[in-house]
py3Dmol code that shows the C-alpha trace and the ligand (Angstrom):
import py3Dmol

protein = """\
ATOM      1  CA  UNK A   1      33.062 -15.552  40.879  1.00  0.00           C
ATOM      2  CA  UNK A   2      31.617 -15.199  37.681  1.00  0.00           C
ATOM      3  CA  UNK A   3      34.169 -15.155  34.689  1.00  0.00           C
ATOM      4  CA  UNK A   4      33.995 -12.327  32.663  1.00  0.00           C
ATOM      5  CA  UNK A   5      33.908 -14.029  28.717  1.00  0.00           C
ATOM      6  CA  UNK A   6      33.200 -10.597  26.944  1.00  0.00           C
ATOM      7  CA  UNK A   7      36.503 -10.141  24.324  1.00  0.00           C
ATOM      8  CA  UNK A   8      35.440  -6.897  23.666  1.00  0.00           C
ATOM      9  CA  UNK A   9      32.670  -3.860  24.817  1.00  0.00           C
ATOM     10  CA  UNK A  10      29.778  -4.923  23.273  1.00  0.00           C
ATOM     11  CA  UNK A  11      28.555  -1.547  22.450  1.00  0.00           C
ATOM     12  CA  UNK A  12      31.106  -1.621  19.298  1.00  0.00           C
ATOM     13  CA  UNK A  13      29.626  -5.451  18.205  1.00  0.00           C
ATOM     14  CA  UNK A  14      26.323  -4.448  19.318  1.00  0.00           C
ATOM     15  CA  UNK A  15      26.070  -0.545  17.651  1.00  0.00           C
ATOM     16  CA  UNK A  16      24.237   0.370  14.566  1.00  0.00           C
ATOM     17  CA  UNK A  17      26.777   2.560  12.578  1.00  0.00           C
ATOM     18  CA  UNK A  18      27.064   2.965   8.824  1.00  0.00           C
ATOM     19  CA  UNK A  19      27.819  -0.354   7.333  1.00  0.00           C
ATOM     20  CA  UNK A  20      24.629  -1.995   9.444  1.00  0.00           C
ATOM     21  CA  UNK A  21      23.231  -4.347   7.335  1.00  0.00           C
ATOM     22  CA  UNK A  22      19.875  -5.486   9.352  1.00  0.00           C
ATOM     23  CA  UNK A  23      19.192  -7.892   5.979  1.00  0.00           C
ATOM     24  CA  UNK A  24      22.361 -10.042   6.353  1.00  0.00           C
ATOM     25  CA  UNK A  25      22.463  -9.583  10.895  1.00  0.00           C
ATOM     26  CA  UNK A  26      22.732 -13.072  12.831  1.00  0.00           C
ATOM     27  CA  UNK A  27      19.637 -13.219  14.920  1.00  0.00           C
ATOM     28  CA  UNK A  28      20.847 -16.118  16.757  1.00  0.00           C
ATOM     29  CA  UNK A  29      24.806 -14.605  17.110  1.00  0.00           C
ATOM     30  CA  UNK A  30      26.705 -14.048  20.207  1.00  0.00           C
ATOM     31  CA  UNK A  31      28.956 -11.148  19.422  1.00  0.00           C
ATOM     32  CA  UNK A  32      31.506 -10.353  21.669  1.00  0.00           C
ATOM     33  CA  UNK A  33      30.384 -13.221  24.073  1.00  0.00           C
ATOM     34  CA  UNK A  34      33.567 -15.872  24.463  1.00  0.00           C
ATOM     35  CA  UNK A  35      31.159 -18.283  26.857  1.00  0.00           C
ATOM     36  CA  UNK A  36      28.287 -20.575  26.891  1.00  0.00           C
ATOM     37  CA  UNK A  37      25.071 -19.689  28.033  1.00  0.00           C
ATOM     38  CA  UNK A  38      25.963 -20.780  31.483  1.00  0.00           C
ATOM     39  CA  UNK A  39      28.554 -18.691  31.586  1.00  0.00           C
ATOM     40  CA  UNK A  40      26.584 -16.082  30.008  1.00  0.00           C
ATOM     41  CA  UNK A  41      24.038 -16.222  32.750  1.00  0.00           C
ATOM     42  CA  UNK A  42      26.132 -15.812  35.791  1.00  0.00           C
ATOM     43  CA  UNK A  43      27.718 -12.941  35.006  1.00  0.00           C
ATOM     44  CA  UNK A  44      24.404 -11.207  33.986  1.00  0.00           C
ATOM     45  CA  UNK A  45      23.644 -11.702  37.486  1.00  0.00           C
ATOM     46  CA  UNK A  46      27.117 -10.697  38.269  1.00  0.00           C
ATOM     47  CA  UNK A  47      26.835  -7.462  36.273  1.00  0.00           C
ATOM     48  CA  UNK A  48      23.012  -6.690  38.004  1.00  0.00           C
ATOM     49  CA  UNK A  49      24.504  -6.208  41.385  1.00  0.00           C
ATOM     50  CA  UNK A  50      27.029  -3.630  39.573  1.00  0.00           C
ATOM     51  CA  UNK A  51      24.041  -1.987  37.945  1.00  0.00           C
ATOM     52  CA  UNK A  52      21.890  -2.300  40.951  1.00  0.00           C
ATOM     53  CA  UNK A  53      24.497  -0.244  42.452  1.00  0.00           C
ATOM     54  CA  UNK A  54      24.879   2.173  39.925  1.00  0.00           C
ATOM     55  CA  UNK A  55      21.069   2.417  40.180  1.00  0.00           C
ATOM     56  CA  UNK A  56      21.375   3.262  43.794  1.00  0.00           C
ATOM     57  CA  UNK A  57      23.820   6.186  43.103  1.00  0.00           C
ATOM     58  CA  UNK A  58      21.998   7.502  40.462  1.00  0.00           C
ATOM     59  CA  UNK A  59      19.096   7.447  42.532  1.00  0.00           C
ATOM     60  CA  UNK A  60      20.897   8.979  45.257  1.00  0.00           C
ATOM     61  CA  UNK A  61      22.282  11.686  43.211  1.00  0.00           C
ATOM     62  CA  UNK A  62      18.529  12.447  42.112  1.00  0.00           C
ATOM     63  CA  UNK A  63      17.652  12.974  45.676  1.00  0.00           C
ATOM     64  CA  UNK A  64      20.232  15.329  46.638  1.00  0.00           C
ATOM     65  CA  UNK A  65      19.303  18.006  43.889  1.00  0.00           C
ATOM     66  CA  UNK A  66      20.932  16.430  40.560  1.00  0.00           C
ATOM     67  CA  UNK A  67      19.248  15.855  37.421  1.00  0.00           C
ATOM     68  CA  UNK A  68      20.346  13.408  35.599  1.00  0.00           C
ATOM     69  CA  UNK A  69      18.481   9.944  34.535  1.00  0.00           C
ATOM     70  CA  UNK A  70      18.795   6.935  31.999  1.00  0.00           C
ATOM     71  CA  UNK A  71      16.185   6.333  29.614  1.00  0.00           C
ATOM     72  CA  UNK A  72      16.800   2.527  28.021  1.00  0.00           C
ATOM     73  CA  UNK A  73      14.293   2.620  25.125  1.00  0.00           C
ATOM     74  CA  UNK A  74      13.106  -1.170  24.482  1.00  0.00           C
ATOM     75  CA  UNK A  75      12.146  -1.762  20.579  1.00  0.00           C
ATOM     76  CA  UNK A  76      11.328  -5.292  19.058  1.00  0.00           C
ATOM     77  CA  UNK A  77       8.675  -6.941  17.383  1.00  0.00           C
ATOM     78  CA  UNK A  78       6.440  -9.264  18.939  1.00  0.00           C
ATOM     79  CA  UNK A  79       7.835 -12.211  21.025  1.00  0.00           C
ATOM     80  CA  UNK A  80      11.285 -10.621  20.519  1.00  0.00           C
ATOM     81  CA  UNK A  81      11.635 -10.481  24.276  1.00  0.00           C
ATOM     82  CA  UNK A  82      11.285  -6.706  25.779  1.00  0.00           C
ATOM     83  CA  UNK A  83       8.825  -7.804  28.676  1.00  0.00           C
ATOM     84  CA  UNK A  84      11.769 -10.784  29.217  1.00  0.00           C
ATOM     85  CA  UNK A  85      14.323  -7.878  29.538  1.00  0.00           C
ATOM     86  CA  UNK A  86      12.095  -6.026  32.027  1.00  0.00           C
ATOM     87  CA  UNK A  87      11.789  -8.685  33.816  1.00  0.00           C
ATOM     88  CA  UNK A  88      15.168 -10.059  34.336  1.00  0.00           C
ATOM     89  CA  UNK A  89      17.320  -6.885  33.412  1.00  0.00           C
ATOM     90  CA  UNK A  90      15.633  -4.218  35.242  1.00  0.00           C
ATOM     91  CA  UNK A  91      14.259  -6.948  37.854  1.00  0.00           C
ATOM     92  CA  UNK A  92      18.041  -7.020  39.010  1.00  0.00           C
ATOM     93  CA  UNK A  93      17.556  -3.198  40.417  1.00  0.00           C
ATOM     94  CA  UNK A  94      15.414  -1.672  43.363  1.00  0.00           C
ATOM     95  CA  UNK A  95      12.008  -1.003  41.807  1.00  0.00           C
ATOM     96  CA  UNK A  96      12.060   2.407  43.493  1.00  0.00           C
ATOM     97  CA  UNK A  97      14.626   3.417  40.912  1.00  0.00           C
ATOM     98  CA  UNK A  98      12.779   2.396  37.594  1.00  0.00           C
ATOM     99  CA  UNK A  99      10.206   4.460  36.111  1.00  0.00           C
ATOM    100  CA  UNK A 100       8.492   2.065  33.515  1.00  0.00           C
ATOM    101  CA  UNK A 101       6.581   3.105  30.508  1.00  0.00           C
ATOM    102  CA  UNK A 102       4.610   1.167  27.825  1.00  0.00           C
ATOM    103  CA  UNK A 103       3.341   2.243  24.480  1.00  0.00           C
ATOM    104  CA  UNK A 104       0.579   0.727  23.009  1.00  0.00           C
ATOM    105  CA  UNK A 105      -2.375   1.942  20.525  1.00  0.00           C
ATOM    106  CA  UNK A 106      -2.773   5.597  21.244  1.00  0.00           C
ATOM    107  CA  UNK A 107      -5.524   6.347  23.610  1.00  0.00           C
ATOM    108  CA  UNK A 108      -8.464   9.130  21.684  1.00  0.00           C
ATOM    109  CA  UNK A 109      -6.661  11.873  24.200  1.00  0.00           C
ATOM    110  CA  UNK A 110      -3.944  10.592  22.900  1.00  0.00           C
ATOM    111  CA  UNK A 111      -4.515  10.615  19.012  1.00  0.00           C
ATOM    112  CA  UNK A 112      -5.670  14.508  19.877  1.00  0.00           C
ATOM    113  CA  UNK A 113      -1.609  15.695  20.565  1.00  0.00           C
ATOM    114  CA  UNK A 114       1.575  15.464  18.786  1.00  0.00           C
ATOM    115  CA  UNK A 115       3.298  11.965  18.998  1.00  0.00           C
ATOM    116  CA  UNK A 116       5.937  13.030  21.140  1.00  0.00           C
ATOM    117  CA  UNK A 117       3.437  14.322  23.897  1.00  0.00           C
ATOM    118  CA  UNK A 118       2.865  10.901  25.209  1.00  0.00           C
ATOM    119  CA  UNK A 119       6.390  10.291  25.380  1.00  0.00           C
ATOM    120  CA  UNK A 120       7.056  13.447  27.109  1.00  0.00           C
ATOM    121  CA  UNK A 121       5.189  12.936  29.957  1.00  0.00           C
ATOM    122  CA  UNK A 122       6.231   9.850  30.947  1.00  0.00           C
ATOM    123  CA  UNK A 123      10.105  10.313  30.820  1.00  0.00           C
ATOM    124  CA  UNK A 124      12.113   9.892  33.518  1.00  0.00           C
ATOM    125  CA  UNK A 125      12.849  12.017  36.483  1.00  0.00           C
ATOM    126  CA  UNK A 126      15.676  12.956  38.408  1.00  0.00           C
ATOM    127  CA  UNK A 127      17.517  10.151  39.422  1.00  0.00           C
ATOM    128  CA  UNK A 128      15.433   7.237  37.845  1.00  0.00           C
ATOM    129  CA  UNK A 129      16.274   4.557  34.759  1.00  0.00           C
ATOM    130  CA  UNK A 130      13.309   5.382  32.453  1.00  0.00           C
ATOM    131  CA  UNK A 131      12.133   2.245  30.689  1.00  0.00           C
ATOM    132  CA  UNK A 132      10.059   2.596  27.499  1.00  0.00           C
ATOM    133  CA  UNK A 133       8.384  -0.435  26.547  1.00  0.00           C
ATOM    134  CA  UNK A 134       8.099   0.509  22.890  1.00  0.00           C
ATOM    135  CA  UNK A 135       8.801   4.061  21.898  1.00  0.00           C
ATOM    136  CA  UNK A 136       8.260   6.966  19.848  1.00  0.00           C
ATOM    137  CA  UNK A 137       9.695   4.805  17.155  1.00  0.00           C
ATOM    138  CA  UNK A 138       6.355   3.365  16.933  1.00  0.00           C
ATOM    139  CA  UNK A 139       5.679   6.583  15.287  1.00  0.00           C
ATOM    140  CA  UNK A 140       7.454   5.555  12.607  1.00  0.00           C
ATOM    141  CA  UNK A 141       7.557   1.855  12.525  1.00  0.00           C
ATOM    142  CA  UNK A 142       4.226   0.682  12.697  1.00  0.00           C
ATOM    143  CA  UNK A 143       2.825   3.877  11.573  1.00  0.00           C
ATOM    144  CA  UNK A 144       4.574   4.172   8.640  1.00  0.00           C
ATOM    145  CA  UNK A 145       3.877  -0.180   7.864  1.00  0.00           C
ATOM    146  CA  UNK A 146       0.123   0.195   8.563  1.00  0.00           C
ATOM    147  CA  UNK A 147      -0.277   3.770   6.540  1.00  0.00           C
ATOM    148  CA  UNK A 148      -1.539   5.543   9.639  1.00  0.00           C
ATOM    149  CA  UNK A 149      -0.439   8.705   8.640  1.00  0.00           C
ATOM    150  CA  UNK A 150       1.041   9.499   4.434  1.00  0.00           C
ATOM    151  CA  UNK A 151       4.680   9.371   4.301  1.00  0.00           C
ATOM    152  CA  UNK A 152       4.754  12.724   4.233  1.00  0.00           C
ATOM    153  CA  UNK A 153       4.599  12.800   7.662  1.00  0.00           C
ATOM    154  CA  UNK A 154       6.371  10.358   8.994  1.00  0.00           C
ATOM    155  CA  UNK A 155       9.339  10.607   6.755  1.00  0.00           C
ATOM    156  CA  UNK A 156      10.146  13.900   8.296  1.00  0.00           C
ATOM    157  CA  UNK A 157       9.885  12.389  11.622  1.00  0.00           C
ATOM    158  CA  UNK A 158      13.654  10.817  11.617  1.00  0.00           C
ATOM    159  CA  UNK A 159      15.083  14.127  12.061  1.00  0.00           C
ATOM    160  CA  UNK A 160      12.269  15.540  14.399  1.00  0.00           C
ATOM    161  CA  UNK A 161      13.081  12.341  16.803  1.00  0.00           C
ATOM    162  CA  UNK A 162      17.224  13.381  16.353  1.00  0.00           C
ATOM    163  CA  UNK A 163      16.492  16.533  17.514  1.00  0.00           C
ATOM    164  CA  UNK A 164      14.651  15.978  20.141  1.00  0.00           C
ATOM    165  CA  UNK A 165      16.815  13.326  21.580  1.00  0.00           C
ATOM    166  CA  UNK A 166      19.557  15.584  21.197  1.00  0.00           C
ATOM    167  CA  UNK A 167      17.609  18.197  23.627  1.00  0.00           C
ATOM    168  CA  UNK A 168      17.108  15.235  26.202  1.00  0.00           C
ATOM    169  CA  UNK A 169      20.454  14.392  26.325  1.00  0.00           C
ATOM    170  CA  UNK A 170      21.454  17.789  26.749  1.00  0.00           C
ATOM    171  CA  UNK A 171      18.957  18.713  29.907  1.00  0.00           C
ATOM    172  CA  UNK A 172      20.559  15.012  31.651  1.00  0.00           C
ATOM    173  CA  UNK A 173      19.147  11.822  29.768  1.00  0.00           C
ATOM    174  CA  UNK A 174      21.457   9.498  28.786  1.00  0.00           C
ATOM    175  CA  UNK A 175      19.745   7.699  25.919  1.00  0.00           C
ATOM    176  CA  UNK A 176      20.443   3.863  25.833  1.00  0.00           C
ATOM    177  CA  UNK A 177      18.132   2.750  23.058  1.00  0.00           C
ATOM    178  CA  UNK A 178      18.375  -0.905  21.982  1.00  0.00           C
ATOM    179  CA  UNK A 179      16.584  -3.074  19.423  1.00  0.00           C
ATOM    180  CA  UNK A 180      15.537  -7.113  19.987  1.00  0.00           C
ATOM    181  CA  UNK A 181      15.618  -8.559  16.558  1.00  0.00           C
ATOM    182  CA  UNK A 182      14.556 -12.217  16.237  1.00  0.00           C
ATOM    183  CA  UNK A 183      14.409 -14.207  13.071  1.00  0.00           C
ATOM    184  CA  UNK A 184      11.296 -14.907  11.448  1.00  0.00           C
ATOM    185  CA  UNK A 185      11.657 -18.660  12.440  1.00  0.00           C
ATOM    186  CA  UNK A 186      12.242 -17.873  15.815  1.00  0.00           C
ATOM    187  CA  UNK A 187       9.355 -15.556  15.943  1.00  0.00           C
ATOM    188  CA  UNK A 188       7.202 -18.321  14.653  1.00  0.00           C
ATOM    189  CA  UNK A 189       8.662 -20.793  17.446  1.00  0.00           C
ATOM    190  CA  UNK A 190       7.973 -18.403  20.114  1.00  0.00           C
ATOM    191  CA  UNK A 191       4.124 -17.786  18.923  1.00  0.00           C
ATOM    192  CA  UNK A 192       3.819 -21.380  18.758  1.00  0.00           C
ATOM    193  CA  UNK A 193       4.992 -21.893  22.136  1.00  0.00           C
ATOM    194  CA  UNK A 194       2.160 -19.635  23.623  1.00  0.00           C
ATOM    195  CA  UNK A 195      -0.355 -21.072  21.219  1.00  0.00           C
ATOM    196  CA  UNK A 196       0.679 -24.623  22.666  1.00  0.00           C
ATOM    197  CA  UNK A 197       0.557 -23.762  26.613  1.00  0.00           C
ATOM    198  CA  UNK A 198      -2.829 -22.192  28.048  1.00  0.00           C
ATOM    199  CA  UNK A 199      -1.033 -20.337  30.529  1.00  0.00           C
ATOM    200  CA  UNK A 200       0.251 -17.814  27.252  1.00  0.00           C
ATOM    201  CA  UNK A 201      -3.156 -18.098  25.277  1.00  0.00           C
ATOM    202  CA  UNK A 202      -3.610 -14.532  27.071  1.00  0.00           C
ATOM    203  CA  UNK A 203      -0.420 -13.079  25.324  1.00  0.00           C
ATOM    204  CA  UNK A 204      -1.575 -14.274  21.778  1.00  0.00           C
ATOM    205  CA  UNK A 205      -3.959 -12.203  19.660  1.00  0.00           C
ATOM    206  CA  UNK A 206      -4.787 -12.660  16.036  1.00  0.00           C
ATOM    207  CA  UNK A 207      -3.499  -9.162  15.685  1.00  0.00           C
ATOM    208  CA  UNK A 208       0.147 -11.119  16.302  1.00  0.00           C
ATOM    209  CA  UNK A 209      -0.687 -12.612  12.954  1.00  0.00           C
ATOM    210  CA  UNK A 210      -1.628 -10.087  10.924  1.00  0.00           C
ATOM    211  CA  UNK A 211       1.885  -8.303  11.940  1.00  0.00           C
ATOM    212  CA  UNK A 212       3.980 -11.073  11.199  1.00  0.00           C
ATOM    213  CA  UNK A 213       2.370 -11.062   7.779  1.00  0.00           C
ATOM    214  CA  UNK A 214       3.931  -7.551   7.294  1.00  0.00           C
ATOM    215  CA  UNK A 215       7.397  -9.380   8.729  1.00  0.00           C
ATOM    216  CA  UNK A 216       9.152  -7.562   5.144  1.00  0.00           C
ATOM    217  CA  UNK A 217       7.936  -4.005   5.937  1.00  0.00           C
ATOM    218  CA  UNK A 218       8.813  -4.415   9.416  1.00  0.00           C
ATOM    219  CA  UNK A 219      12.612  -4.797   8.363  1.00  0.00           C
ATOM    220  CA  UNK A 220      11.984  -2.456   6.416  1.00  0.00           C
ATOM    221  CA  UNK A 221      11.202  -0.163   8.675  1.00  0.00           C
ATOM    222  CA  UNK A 222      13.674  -0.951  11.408  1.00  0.00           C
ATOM    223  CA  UNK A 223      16.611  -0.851   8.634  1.00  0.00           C
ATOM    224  CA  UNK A 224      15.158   2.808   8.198  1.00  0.00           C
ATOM    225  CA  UNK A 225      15.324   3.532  11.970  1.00  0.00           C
ATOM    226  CA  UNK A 226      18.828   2.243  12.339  1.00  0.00           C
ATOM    227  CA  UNK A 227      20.054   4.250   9.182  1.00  0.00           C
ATOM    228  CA  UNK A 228      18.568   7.413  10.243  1.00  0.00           C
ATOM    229  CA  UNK A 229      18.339   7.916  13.759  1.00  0.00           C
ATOM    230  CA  UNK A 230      21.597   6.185  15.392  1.00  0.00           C
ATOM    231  CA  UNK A 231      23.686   9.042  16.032  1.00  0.00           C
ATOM    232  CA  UNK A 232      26.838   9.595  17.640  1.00  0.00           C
ATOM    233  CA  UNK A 233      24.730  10.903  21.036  1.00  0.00           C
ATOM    234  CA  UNK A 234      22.182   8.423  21.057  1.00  0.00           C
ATOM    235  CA  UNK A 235      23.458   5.346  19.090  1.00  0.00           C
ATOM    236  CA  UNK A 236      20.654   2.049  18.255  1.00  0.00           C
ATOM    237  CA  UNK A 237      22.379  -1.016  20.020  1.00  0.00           C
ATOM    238  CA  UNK A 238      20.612  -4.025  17.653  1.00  0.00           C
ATOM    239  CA  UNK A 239      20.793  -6.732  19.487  1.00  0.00           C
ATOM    240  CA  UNK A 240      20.644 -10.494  18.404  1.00  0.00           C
ATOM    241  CA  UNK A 241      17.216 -12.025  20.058  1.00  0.00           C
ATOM    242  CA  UNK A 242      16.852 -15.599  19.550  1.00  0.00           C
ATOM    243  CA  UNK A 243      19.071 -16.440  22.206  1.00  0.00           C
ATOM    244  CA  UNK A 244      17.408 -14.734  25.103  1.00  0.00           C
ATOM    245  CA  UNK A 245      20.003 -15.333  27.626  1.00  0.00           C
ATOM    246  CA  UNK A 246      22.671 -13.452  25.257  1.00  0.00           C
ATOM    247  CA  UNK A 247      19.898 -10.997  24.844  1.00  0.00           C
ATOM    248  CA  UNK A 248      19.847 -10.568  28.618  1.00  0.00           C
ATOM    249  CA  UNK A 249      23.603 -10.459  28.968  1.00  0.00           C
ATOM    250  CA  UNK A 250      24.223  -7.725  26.129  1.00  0.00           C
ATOM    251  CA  UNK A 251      21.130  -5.549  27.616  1.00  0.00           C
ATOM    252  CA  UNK A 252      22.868  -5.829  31.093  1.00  0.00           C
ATOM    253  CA  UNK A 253      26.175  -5.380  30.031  1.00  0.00           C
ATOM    254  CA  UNK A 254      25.500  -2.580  27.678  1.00  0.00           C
ATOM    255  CA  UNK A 255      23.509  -0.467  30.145  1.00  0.00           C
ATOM    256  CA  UNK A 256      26.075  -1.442  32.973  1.00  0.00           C
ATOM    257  CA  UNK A 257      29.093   0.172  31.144  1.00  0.00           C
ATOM    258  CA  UNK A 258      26.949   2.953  29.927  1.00  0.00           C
ATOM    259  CA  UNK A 259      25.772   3.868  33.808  1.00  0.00           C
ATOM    260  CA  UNK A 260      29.736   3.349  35.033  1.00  0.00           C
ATOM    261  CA  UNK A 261      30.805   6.283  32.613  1.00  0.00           C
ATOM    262  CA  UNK A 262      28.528   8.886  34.377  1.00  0.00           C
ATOM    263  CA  UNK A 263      30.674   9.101  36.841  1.00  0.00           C
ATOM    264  CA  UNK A 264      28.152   8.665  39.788  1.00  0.00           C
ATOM    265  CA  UNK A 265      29.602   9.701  43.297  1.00  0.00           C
ATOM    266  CA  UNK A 266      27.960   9.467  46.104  1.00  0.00           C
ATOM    267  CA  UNK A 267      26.450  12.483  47.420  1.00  0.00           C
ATOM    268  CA  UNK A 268      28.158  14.558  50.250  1.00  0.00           C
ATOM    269  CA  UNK A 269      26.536  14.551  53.349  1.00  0.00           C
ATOM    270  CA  UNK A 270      24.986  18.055  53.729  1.00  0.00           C
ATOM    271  CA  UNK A 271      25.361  17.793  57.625  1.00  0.00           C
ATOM    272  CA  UNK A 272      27.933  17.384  60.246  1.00  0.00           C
ATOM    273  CA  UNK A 273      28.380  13.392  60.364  1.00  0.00           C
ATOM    274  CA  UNK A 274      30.662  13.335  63.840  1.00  0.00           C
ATOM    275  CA  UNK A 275      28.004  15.972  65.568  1.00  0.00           C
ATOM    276  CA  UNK A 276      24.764  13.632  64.190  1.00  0.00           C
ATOM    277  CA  UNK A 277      27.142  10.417  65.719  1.00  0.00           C
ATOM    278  CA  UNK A 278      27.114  12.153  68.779  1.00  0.00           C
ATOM    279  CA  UNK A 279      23.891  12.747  68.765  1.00  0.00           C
ATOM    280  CA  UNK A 280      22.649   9.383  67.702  1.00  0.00           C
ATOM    281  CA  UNK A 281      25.255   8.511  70.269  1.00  0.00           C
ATOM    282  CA  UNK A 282      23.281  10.492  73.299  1.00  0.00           C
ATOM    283  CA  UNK A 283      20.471   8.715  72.523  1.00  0.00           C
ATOM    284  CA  UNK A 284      21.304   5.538  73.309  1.00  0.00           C
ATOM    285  CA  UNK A 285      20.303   3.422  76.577  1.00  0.00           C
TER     286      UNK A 285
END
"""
ligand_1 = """\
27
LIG
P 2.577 -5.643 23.494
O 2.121 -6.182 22.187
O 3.920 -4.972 23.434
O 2.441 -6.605 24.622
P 0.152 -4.018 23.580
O -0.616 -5.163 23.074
O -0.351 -3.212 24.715
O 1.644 -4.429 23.933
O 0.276 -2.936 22.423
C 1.262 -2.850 21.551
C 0.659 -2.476 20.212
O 0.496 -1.068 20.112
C 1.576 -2.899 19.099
O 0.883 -3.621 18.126
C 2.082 -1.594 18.560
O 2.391 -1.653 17.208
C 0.939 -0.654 18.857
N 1.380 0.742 18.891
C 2.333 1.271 19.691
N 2.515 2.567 19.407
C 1.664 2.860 18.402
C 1.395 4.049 17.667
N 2.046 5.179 17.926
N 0.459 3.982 16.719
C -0.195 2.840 16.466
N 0.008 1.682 17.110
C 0.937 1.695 18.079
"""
view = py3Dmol.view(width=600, height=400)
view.addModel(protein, "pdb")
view.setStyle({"model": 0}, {"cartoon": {"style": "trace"}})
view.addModel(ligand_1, "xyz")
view.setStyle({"model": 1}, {"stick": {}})
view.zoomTo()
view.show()
């Protein structure tokens, strides 16, 4: 069985409160984590059959009339490892229960609506653990670095996003929203890496390059996201990347203890079990 190393919930390590400092953060730390990596990666997989249950309950609950979901919002620069937690965190689950979503460039139908629209219509139904694959913190991360709109309109955007986060939660969504930070040297490892094996040349664009350039205003702009939109309902868990197996772990473990305080029950049957038994039972040759 695997050994449970955490000394403490992550989500106090891991959360973005008042005295976050993104400048001075570990990129490489283990917070909380008392184990090696091996350690660390046996009881992600430990934890996924938890959440993979959790998942099913939710789900369940979603089919029998309730209307609650889980949105995990993914945020990280490039190469900081979101499509790795997809993969491995949300891989752990029935498919069936995940409602994926990634945000790239806005499309010209797009670019016609408000930012949120986008977002809107892809959250999560009943039942389901929305994933967003960037954000509407796009909206004011690389929007604000690139000038795409004046500041001022995406400085009032903070407390637009707040509020309507706040709404979400309050009509079911939990909010899990968590940040991949990597170090600059890491980042430049990880390009490298794709650059040096043909089977990644297709996840490399110049475009990478150009962004890393901006690497300053990117912190920048994160710093700014943690400051001003981790509240006390929807919290920024900023997670130390360069280790992806920690990365994995916290994710899990983090979303796992999040799920396990909804209180999911499984639904009551709406039908008379002994009378369908003896009807099942009537059936049979
Ligand atoms: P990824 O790089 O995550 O694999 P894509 O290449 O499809 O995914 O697109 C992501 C790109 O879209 C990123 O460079 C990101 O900054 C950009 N993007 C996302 N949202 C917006 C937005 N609202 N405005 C402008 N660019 C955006």
């Amino acid at each position: 069985m695997a050994r449970d190393a955490w000394k403490h919930d992550p989500r106090q390590a891991l959360r973005a409160g008042a005295d976050f400092d993104l400048a001075t953060f570990d990129r490489a730390g283990t917070p909380g984590w008392g184990g090696d990596r091996d350690a660390g990666e046996a009881f992600t997989v430990h934890r996924g059959e938890e959440l993979s249950e959790l998942q099913e309950r939710l789900y369940a609950e979603g089919r029998s009339g309730g209307s609650r979901s889980v949105l995990l919002v993914l945020q990280g620069l490039d190469t900081a490892g979101k499509g790795g937690i997809v993969r491995h965190v949300m891989g752990m689950v029935d498919p069936q229960g995940v409602a994926l979503a990634s945000f790239g460039v806005p499309t010209a139908e797009e670019r016609t609506h408000h930012y949120l629209w986008r977002i809107e219509r892809r959250l999560p139904p009943p039942g389901r653990i929305g994933v967003f694959d960037r954000s509407h913190y796009e909206d004011v991360l690389v929007v604000r670095v690139d000038n795409l709109v004046p500041e001022a309109v995406w400085r009032p955007r903070y407390e637009e996003i707040n509020t309507w986060e706040r709404k979400l939660i309050e009509a079911g969504t939990k909010v899990v929203k968590v940040a991949l930070m990597v170090s600059h040297a890491e980042q430049g490892a990880r390009l490298m890496g794709r650059l040096d094996r043909p089977d990644k040349h297709w996840k490399f664009s110049m475009g990478d390059l150009a962004t890393r350039a901006k690497w300053d205003d990117f912190q920048d702009a994160y710093a700014d996201v943690f400051r001003y939109t981790s509240t006390e309902e929807a919290p920024w868990y900023v997670i130390p990347a360069d280790k992806k197996w920690y990365a994995r772990l916290a994710v899990t473990e983090i979303l796992t203890r999040t799920m396990a305080e909804l209180g999911l029950d499984w639904p009551q049957a709406t039908f008379d079990v002994d009378e369908a038994r003896r009807a099942l039972q009537a059936t049979m040759r």
